[in-house]
N, C-alpha and C positions, 0 to 999 in steps of 0.2 A: 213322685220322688225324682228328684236330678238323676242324671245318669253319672255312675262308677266307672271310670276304665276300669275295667282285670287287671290283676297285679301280678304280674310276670317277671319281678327280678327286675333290678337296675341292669342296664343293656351297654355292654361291652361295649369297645371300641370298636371292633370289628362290626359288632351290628349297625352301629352308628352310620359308619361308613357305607355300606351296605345298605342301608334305607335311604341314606343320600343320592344314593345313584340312582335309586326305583325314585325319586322324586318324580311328578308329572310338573310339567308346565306349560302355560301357556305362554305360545309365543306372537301370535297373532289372534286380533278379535276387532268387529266390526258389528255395525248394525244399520241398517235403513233408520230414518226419522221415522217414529210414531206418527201415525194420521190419525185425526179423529174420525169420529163414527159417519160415512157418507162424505168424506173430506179428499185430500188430494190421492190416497191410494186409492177410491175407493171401487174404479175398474181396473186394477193390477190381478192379472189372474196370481191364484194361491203359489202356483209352482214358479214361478215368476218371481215370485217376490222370495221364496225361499231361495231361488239360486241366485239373486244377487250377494248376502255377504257371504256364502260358501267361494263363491269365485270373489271376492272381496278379499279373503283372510287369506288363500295361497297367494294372491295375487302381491298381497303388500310384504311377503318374505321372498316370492321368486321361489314358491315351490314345485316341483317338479308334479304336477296333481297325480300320478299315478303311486307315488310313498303314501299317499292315504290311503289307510287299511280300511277305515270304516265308518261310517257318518248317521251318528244316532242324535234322530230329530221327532221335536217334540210337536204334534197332530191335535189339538184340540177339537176340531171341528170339522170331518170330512163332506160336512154337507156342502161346504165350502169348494170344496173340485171339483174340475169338468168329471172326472169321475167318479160320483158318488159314495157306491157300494166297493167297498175293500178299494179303494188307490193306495197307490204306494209312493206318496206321497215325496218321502224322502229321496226315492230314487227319482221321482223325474225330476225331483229339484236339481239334486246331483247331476245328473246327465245335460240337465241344462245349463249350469256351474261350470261342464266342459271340464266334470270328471271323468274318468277312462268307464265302460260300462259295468270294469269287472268289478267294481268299486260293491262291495257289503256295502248295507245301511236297513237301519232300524225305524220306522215310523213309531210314533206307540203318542198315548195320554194320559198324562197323569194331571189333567188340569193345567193351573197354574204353575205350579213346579217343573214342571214339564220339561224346559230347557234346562235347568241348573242337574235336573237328574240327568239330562242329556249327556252332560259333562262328565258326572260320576260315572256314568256307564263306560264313558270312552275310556276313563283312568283304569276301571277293573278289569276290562278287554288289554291293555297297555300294560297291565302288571299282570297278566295270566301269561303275558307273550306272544300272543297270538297276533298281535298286532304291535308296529310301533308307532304312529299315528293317527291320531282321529281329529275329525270336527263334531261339534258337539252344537245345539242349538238348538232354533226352533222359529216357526212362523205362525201369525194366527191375521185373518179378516174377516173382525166383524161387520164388516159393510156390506162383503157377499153371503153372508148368513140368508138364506132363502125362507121364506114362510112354507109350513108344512100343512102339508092337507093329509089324516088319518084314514084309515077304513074304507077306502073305497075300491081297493084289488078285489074282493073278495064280495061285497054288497050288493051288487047287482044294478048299481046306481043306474040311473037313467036321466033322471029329472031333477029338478029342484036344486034349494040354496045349499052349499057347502060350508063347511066352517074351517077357517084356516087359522093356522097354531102359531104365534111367534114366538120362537126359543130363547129370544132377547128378554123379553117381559117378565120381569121376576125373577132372574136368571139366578138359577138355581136347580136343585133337584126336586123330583115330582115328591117323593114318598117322604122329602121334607120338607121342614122351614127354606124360605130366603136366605142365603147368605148374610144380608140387608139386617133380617130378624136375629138371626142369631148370634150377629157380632155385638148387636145393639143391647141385648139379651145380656152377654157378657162385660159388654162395658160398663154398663147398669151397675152389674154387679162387682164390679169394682172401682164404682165411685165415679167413673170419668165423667164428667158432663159435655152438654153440647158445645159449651162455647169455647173447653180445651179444645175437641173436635174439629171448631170452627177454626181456632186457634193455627193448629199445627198444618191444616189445609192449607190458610194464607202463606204460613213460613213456606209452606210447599212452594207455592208458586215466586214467593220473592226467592226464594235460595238459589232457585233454578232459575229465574232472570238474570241474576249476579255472577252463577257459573255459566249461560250460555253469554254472555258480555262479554266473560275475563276471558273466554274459548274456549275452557274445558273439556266441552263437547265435541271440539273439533278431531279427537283423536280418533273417536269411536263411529258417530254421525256422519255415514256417506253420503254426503249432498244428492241428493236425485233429480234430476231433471223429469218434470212432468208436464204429457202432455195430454189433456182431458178436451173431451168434444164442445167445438165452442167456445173454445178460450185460449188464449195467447201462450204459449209454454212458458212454464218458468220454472226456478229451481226452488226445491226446498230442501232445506238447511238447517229448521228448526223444529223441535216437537210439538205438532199442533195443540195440543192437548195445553198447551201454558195459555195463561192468563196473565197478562203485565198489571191488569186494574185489578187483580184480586183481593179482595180485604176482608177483614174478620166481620167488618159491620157489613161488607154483600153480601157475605157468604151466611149471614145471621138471619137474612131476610128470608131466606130457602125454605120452603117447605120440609117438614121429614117425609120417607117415603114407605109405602110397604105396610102401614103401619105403626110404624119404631116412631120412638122418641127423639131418638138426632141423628138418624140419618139421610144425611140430604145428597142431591143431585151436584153438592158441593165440596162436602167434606170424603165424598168415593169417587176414584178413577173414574174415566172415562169408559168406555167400548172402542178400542183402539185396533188399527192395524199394524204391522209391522214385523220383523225379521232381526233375529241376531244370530252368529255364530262366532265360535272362541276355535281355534288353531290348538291342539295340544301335542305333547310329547312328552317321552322321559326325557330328563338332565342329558343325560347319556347321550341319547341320538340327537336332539338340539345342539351338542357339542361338533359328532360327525357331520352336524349340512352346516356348520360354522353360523348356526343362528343364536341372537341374542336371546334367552329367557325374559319376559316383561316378568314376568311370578313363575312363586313356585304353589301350588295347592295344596297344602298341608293337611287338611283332613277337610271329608265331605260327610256328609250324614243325613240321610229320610229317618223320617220318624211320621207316626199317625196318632191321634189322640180322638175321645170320644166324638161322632159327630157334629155336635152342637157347640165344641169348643174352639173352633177355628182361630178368633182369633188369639188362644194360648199358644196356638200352634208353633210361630218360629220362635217364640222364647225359649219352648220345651226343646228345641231343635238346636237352638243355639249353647245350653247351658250342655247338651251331650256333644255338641263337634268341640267345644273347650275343653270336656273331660278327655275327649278321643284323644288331642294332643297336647292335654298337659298343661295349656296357655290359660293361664286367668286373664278375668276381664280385663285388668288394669292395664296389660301388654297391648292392648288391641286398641289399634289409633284412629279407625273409622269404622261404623255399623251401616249396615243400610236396612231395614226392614219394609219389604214393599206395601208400598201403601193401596192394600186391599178395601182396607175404606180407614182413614186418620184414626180409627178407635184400635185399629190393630197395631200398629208399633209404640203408641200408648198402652197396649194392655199385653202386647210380650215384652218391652221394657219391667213395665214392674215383674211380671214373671220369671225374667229371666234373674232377676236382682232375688227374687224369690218372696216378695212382697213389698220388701223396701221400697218404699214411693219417694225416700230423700236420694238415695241413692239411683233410682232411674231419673228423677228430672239430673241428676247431674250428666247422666250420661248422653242426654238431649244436646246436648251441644258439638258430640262425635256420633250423632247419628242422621243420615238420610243430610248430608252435608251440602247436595246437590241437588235437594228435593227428591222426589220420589214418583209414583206414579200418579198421584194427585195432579201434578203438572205436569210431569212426561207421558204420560199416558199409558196404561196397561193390556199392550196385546201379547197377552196374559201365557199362550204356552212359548212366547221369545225371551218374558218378562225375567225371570231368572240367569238367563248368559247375560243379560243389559245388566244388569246389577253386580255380577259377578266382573264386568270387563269395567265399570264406570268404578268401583271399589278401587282394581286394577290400577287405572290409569290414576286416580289419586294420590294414591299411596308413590308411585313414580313420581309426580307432581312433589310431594311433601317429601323426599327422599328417601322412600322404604319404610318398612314396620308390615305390623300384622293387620289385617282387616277381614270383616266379620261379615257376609250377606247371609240373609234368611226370608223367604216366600211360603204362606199357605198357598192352601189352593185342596179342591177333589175331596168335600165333606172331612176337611179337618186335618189333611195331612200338611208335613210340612218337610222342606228343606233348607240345610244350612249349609255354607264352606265356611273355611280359613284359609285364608291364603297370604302369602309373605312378598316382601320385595325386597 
């Protein structure tokens, strides 16, 4: 069933005003380029790479780094650190960012969603009072993903072959389906075919050509200079994960994978590296350090649905952060739904329309405007503040309005913002 706001009474003017002032906004937001899987990050240690856009986003307002209250960052992968068991992740990022030590910060995983919860966390720390400040974000490298060898603390091993685990292959959870399976599973059953699939993967990579041309990218995308063993430094500038020759008839040639019917190594994200963080505040205190708000956030919302329904997930999520503030869909001038694999913002569209399949294709032309992670690539716990700041910058670009991002992720959950300019 859609979600119902509570009905509380039409809200005076005084509340009005009052809820205006607890507004959060973001004022700064940044990200490293996406690397593809074993590509230019792909010796950038994990803490490294989170502290470059934490020192990014004070950097480009001239923030005094010790007003940041607290820095909640999203962890996918700890195998990933020099220190494996329990790091804290967050904080040596931070500290490397050349935040002060006494700086709170939250590590945590929620999968995919990861960053975008990162966000929300900061807003309800920021409206409890407790804080007036935070960055919100998140980092993930799939490249330093290590192969696992089970069972041998305890076996007595001695001799013989060993068998090692790669967490890449299949990726997903043990005690279920593929991810792969189960979006494939639900696209089925709501009619989508391979060759929409193939379809909206190609728009992927051309949209995202045409916006990294016109610059788009340039607000958010911190050019990085790399320098890898054996090769001449140079900068990158773009999300390795695009494809310029991408087309419906390559992409058609793909095998499916896992099993499934259409889903290919073509129509799903990469295994990407990469880092984003968003800068927030209330209204209020953005006022006192005389910075300009880029957005305001007007409502954010998690939601979880049965596991096997992943990709319902950000329609279910988006139709409750529209009921949270009130906004129909028709007020909302850009969508973005990440492209966990092309069958998913094809099957929360219709969901979110609540089956109308005339009504979602019309909505395809305000959504994922600059491609998605089909071409950008998805390093998957940063993936939701990138989508959250690239909406952002948009909306700025096109002169203000409302804009709508939403990411599954972590057997079926999902989140949504709305945010305003």
């Amino acid at each position: 069933m859609p979600y119902k706001r509570p009905s509380h009474g039409v809200k005076n003017q005084a509340e009005k005003e009052k809820e205006l002032e607890q507004n959060i906004v973001m004022v700064s937001a940044a990200r490293t380029p996406f690397g593809r899987y074993g590509g230019s990050l792909k010796e950038m240690d994990y803490y490294e790479l989170g502290a470059i856009p934490m020192a990014e986003v004070i950097k480009r307002v001239d923030l005094e780094p010790g007003l940041v209250g607290e820095v909640f960052w999203g962890v996918g992968d700890t195998s990933v650190c020099r220190d494996v068991y329990t790091p804290v992740a967050a904080r040596q990022s931070l500290i490397g960012a050349g935040l002060p030590p006494e700086t709170a910060s939250v590590s945590f995983d929620k999968a995919c969603v990861s960053a975008m919860s990162a966000v929300k966390m900061g807003c309800g720390a920021i409206r409890l009072g407790e804080i007036k400040v935070a960055i919100g974000g998140g980092a993930t490298s799939f490249s330093r993903v290590p192969l696992v060898v089970r069972d041998l603390r305890h076996s007595g091993f001695r001799r013989g072959d060993v068998t090692m685990e790669d967490p890449l292959y299949a990726l997903g959870y043990k005690d279920f389906n593929p991810v792969s399976v189960d979006t494939d599973n639900v696209a089925f059953e709501y009619g989508i075919s391979r060759e929409e699939q193939d379809e909206w993967a190609a728009a992927s990579h051309r949209k995202y050509g045409e916006a990294w041309t016109a610059g788009k990218f340039r607000d958010e995308i911190m050019p990085l200079e790399i320098k890898l063993p054996r090769q001449e430094p140079y900068q990158l500038d773009i999300d390795e994960q695009y494809r310029s020759d991408a087309s419906q008839e390559k992409l058609g040639r793909l095998k499916p994978i896992y099993g499934t019917r259409a889903i290919t190594p073509g129509n799903a994200p990469g295994l990407n590296d990469g880092a984003a963080a968003i800068l927030i505040m209330s209204a209020d205190t953005a006022d006192e350090l005389g910075l300009e708000p880029l957005a305001s956030i007007v409502a954010m919302t998690s939601i979880a649905t049965k596991t096997d329904r992943m990709a319902e997930a950000p329609g279910l999520a988006m139709q409750k952060v529209l009921a949270m503030a009130d906004i129909s869909l028709e007020q909302v001038d850009y969508l973005e739904i990440n492209e966990a694999f092309a069958a998913v913002p094809l099957v929360s569209l219709v969901r979110l329309c609540d089956g109308d399949k005339q009504k979602a294709q019309r909505l395809k032309s305000r959504t994922n405007v600059n491609g998605s992670a089909i071409a950008i690539g998805h390093a998957n716990t940063a993936s939701g503040a990138r989508i959250m700041m690239n909406l952002m910058y948009e909306l700025r670009r096109g002169g203000g309005g409302y804009a709508m991002g939403a990411i599954c992720g972590g057997l079926a959950q999902a989140d949504a913002c709305l945010i305003k300019v």
